[in-house]
N, C-alpha and C positions, 0 to 999 in steps of 0.2 A: 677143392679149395685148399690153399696152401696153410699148416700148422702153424700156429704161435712159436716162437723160436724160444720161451720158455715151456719147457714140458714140464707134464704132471702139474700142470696152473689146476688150482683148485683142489688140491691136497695139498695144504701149505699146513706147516706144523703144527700145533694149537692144542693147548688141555682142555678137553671136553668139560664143561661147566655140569654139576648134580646137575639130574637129570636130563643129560643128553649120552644120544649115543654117536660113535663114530659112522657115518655113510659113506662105502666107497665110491659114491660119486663127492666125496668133499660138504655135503650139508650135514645137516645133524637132524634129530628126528626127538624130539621130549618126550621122555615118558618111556623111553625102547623095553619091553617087557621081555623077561628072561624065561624061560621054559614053566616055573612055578608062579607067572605071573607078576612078580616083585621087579622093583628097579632097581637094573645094575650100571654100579659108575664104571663106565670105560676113560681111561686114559689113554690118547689116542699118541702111538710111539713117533720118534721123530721120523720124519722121511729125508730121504737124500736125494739132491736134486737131478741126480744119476738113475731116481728110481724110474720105471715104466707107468707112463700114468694109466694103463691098463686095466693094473689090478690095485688092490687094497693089501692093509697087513691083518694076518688073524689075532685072536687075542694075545697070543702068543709072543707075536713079533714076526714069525713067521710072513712067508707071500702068502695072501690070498687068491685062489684063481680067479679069471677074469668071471664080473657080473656082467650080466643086460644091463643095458644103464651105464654104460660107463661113458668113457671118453669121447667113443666115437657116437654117442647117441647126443653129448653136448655138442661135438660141432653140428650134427645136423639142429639142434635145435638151433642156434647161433645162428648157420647156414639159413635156416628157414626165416628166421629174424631180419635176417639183415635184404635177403631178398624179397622178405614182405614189405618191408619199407622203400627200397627200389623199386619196386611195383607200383605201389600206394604213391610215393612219389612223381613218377614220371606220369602214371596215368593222371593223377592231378595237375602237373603240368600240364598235360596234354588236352584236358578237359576246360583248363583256364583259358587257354588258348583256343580250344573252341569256342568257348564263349565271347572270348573277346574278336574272335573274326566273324561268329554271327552279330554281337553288339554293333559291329562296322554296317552290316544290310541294312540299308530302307527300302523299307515295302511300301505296295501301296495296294488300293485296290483294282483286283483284275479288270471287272467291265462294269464302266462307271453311264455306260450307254443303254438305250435300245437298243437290241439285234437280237431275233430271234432264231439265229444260223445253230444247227444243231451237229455235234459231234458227231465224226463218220465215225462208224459201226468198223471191228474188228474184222480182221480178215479170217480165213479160215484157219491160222494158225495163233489165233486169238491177239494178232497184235496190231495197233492202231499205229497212223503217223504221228509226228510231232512237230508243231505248229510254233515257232516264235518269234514274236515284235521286237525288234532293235530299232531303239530312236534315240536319235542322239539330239539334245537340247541344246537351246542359242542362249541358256540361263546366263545371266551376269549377276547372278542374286551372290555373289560373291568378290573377296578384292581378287583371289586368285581366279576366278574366273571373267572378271570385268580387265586383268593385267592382259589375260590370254584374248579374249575375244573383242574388245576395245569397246566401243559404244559407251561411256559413262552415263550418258542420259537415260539410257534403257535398264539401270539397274531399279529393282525391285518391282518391273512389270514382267505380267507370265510369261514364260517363256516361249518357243514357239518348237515345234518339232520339224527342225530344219532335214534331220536325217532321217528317212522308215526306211525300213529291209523285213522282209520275210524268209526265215530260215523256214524249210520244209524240210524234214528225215523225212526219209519213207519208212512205211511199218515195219520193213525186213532191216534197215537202220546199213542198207548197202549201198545208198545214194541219196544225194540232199541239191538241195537248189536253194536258190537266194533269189526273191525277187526285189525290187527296188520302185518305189515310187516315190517320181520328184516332185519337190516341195512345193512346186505352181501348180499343181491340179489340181483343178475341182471338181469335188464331187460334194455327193449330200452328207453332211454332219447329222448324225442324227440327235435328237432328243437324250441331254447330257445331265449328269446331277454332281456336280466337286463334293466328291468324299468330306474332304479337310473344312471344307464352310456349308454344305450342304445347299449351297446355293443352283440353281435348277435354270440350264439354259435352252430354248427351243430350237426346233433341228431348224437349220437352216443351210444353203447350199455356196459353201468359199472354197478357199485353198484350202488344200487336206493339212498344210503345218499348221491352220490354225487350231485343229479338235484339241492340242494339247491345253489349249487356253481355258478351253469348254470342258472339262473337267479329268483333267490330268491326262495321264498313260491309261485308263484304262477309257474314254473317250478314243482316243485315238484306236485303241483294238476296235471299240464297238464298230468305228468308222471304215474301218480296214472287213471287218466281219460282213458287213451290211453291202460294199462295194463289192466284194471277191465273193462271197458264199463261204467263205474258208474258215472250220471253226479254228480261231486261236487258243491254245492251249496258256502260254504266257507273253510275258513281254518283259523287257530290258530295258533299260534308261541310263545314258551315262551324257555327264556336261565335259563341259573342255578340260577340264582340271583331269574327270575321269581319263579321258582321249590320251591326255600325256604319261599318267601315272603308268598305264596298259601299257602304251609305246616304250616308258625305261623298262618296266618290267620283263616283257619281251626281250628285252637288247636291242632293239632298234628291227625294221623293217624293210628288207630293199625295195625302190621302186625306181623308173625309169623315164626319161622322158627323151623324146628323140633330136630337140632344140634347147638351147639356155632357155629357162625361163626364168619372169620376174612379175606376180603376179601382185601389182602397185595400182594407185589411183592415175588414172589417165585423165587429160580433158574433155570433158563431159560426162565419166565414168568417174565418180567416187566409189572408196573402196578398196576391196582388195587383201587377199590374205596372207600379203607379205611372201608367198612363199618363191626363194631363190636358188635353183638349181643348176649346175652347168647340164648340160646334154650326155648322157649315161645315166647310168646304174647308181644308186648310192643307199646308201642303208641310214634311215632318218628313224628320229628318236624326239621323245619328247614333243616341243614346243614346233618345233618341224614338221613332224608327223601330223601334228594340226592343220598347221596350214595347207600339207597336200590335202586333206579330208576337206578342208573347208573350201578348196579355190574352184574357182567357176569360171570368171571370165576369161583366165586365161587358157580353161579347157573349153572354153566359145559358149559353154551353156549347160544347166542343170543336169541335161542327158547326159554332157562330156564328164562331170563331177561324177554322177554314177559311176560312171566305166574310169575312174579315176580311183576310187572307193573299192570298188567290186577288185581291180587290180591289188589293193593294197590288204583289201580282205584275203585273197586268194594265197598272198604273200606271207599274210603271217599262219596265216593255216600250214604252209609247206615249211616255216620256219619252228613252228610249233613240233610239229612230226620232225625235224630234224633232230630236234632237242631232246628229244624223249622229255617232253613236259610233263606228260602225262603219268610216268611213270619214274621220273627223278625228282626225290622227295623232296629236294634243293628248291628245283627251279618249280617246285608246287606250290611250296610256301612259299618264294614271291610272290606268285601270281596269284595266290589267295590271298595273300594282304592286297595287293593292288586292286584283283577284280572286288573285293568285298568291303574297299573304298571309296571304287568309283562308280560303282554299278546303284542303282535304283531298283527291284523288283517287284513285279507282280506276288502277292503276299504267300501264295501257296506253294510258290517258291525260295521262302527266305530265307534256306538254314544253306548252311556251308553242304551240310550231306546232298539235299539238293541240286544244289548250283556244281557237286561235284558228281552227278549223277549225269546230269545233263551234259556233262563234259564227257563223260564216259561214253555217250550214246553216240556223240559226234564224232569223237574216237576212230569209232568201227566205222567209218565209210572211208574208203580210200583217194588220195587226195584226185585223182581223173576223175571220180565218178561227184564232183562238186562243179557245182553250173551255176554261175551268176548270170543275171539278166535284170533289165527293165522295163517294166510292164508299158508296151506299147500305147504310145499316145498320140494327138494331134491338138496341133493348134487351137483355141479356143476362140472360137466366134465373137465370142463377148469380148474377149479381152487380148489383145493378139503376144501380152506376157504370159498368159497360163495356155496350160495344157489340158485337156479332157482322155480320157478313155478311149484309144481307137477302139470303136464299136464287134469287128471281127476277132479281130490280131488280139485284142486284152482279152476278150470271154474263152479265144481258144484257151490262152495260158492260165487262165485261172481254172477252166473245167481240168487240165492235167493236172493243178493242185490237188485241187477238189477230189478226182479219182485219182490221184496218188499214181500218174504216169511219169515215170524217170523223165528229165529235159537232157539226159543225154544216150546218144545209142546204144549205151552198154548194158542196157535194158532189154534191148529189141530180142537178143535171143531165146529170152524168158519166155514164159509160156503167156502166148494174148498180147507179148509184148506190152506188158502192167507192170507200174513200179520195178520191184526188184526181181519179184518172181510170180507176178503175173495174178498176184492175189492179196495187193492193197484195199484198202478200206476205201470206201466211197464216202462222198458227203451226201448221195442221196439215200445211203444205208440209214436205219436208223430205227426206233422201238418199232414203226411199223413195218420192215424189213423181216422181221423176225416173229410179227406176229402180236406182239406187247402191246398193251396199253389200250384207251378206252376205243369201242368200233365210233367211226363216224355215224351224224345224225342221217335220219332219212334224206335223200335227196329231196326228193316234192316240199320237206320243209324248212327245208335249209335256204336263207339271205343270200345271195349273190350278188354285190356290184362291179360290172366292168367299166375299165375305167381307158380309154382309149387314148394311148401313148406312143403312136406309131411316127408319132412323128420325132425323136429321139430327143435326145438330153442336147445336143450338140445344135439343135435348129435350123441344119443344114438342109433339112428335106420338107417337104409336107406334110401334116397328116392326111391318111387313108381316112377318106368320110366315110361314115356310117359304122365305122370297123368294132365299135364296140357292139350296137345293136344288132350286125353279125355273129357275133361271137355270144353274145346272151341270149339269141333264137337261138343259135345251136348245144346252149347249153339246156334249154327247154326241153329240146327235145331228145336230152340225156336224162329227162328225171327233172329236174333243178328245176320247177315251174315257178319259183321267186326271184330268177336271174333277170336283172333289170340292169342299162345299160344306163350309166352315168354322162350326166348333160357337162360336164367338165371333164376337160382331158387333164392330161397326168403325165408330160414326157416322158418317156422311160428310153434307153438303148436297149434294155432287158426284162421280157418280161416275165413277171413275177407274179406268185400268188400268196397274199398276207392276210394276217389273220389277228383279231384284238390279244395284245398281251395277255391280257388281264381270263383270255377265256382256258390259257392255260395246253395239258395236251387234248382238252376234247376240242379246242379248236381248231388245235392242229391235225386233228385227225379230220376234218367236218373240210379244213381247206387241202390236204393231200385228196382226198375223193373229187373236189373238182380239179386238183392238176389231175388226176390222174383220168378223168371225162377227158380232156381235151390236149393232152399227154406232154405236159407240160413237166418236167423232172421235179421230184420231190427236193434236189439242192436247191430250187429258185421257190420256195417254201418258205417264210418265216414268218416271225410273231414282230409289230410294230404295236406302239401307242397312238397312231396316226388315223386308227380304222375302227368303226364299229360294227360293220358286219364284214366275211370274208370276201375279198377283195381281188379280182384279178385283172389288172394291171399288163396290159398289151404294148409291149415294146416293137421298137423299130425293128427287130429282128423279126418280126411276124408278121408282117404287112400282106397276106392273103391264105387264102386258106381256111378253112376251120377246125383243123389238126394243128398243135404247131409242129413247125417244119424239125424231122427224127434227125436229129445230132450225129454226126461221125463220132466215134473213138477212137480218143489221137493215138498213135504209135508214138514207142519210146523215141526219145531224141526229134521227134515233129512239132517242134518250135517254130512259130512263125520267125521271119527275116529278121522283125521290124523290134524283138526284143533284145537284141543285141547282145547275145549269148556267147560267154569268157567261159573255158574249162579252168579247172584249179588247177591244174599242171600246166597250164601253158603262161608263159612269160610274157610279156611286153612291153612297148613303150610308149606314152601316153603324147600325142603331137600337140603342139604347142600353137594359141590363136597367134597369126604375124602383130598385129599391135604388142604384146606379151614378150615377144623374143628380146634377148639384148646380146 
């Protein structure tokens, strides 16, 4: 540290007052006792401003030699002082500012649903995957979100969860996937309860955008849980205002299209999300970037938006890693003020540490080893606007979530060709994988109803007669002599074995013993409030037989066609519907 450009500061001239003595560190000391005890008056001689602030002078007038204590033991105390306070300081800065960007998070609650889908068990190197909900809200409960998204009439009704995605890390955190389901499908909403009013809705079977109405973001996980088998770890939530704030933060985002578009209200088509592009490349920001996220008709349809989104997600991910975001402390603190503005979270992840944790994990997978897709569907019977679950093509993709199989081949050379290295976590892993938890009851007196569902969710096919009272003689004669075959069917695509919430894990142990009679995977396992004894529930995937029919195990990158599978490294251009072009 650099000296005072006055030296010997603190030896400044001065007549020691009775009872003081002179210190050559410049204080004085009352009372200074003299060899016999008694007090001596020192008169402390002049100094010159020439002198060494070093040493002292003896009684004499004389130099004294240099003491401990002198000079250079004041500047370290000094030294110590002032770097304590810049310490003290900054970290309180720093601490204020933490506060104030976790003050920015709302949370809410994780799973506001029934589902009783149980977290896959570690792999052998003790590490599990990581599961999260991105949905993006149609709120207008605001003027900047009613400027952005228009509809005035629709301000302060719930909002609807126009956007879902499934980010999946794998447990080795060396590959991730994105799934996507569009906003016209239906599937079953289960039995929901709204946090914020406590108000309690019953399941009942619409569009998957509607669960956010039914009791928030953690409604919709329960809903996402219940369809996939996939436990979710959390969930995300961001409105339009969010959508923009990300986009400036960012810098802007390139995306591409292969014709001018103008995605405007047409005759007999209202609507439209404004968004205007010539044909190329263009890096959009803000209020732009919305509109590619939100346009649909002029990408011909919901599926086309996905793969419009998934492109643009893919984009800012390789613009993220250009930037060293991650690691330039600049462009971190934008992007934490913006994400921990716009963002909503699941509550056990609401602190900035967090939310900067989970950033980190995404980090480490490299941008090839990132696969977007959309969970394969078909046309819906009932309603020829919405979509359903194609019954093959969606169970393959969700059972690769489920066991943690990479969606691209950079996998395959791993061992088993699993996840990253061949040793992800299963969703059918689980307390009784390992041994845990209570043994199931006797079979002879354990409640069985089967519930015959062969003929699927989609009503496209018949049902198989008899096929429950097959399936409950054959569970007879495994033990189960109370297995009794239910007079009401129960559509299912997939069949399942459930079990009363309320009975906890001995139930779930009393309903794994009958999948495991008639070998049925411990993932299609779970607790509902719909059922008072366990339940198995015979999907259109089982239509003969009294085994169900033994699953292949997908290989890495063995994606059906029909999910429509984008790597993160690869570029593209999104074609334009001919009505759209100008």
């Amino acid at each position: 540290m650099a000296q005072s450009s006055v030296r010997g500061e603190g030896a400044r001239p001065r007549a020691a007052c009775a009872g003081e003595g002179s210190r050559g560190d410049g204080s004085s000391q009352a009372g200074e006792r003299g060899g016999n005890g008694g007090s001596r008056v020192r008169t402390a001689p002049r100094r010159s401003a020439a002198d060494d602030g070093g040493g002292g002078e003896g009684p004499d007038g004389g130099r004294r030699p240099v003491r401990p204590g002198g000079r250079p033991r004041r500047i370290l105390r000094w030294s110590a002082l002032i770097l304590s306070v810049l310490i003290l300081g900054t970290a309180g800065a720093g601490y204020l500012y933490y506060r104030h960007l976790n003050g920015n998070i709302a949370k809410g609650t994780r799973n506001s649903g029934e589902s009783g889908v149980e977290k896959a068990g570690p792999n052998s190197d003790g590490q599990t995957p990581l599961n999260i909900l991105l949905i993006g809200s149609d709120s207008r409960n605001s003027d900047e979100n009613v400027e952005l998204g228009g509809s005035k009439d629709q301000r302060g009704s719930k909002p609807l969860a126009d956007v879902q995605m499934l980010v999946h890390v794998s447990a080795d955190r060396r590959s991730a996937s994105v799934v996507s389901i569009p906003r016209d499908t239906r599937v079953t909403i289960p039995r929901c309860e709204d946090p914020e009013t406590g108000e309690t809705y019953p399941e009942t079977n619409g569009i998957i955008n509607m669960s956010l109405q039914r009791g928030g973001a953690g409604c919709t996980l329960a809903t996402w849980q219940n369809l996939t088998g996939v436990y979710i770890d959390h969930w995300m939530m961001v409105d339009f205002g969010g959508v923009v704030k990300m986009a400036d933060a960012v810098g802007g985002v390139e995306v591409c299209v292969r014709q001018n578009v103008w995605d405007r209200p047409l005759p007999g088509v209202p609507g439209g999300s404004g968004l205007k592009l010539k044909a190329g490349s263009k890096k959009i920001k803000g209020k732009q970037a919305l509109q590619w996220l939100r346009t649909r008709h002029a990408f011909e349809s919901d599926l086309g938006r996905a793969k419009a989104q998934h492109m643009y997600m893919n984009s800012m991910i390789r613009t993220l890693k250009s930037q060293n975001a991650f690691t330039d402390s600049g462009r971190l603190m934008g992007l934490a003020e913006a994400a921990t503005e716009s963002l909503e979270v699941s509550e056990e992840i609401g602190t900035v540490k967090k939310l900067y944790d989970l950033g980190m994990k995404l980090k480490t997978v490299p941008t090839e080893r990132f696969t977007m897709t959309t969970m394969p569907t078909v046309p819906d019977p009932q309603n020829g606007n919405h979509l359903i679950p194609r019954p093959t093509d969606a169970d393959k993709l969700w059972s690769m979530v489920r066991d943690d199989v990479s969606f691209d081949k950079g996998g395959e050379s791993d061992k088993d060709g699993k996840g990253g290295d061949g040793k992800g976590g299963s969703a059918s892993e689980g307390p009784e994988a390992t041994g845990t938890g209570p043994a199931a009851a006797p079979a002879e007196g354990l409640a069985v109803t089967v519930v015959n569902g062969t003929a699927g969710e989609d009503s496209t096919q018949a049902p198989v007669g008899n096929r429950a009272s097959e399936i409950a003689g054959a569970l007879q004669g495994k033990g189960f002599a109370k297995a009794v075959a239910s007079a009401q069917p129960g559509p299912s695509s997939r069949t399942q074995v459930t079990y009363p919430k309320g009975s906890g894990a001995q139930g779930r142990a009393n309903a794994l013993s009958v999948a495991r009679a008639v070998g049925v995977p411990s993932g299609q396992v779970r607790a509902t409030a719909d059922v008072v004894t366990t339940t198995l529930t015979i999907g259109s995937d089982w239509r003969e037989g009294t085994a169900y029919p033994k699953q292949s195990t997908p290989r890495a990158g063995d994606l059906p066609e029909s999910a429509d599978a984008l790597n993160g490294a690869q570029k593209g251009c999104m074609p334009v519907y001919a009505p759209y072009r100008y």
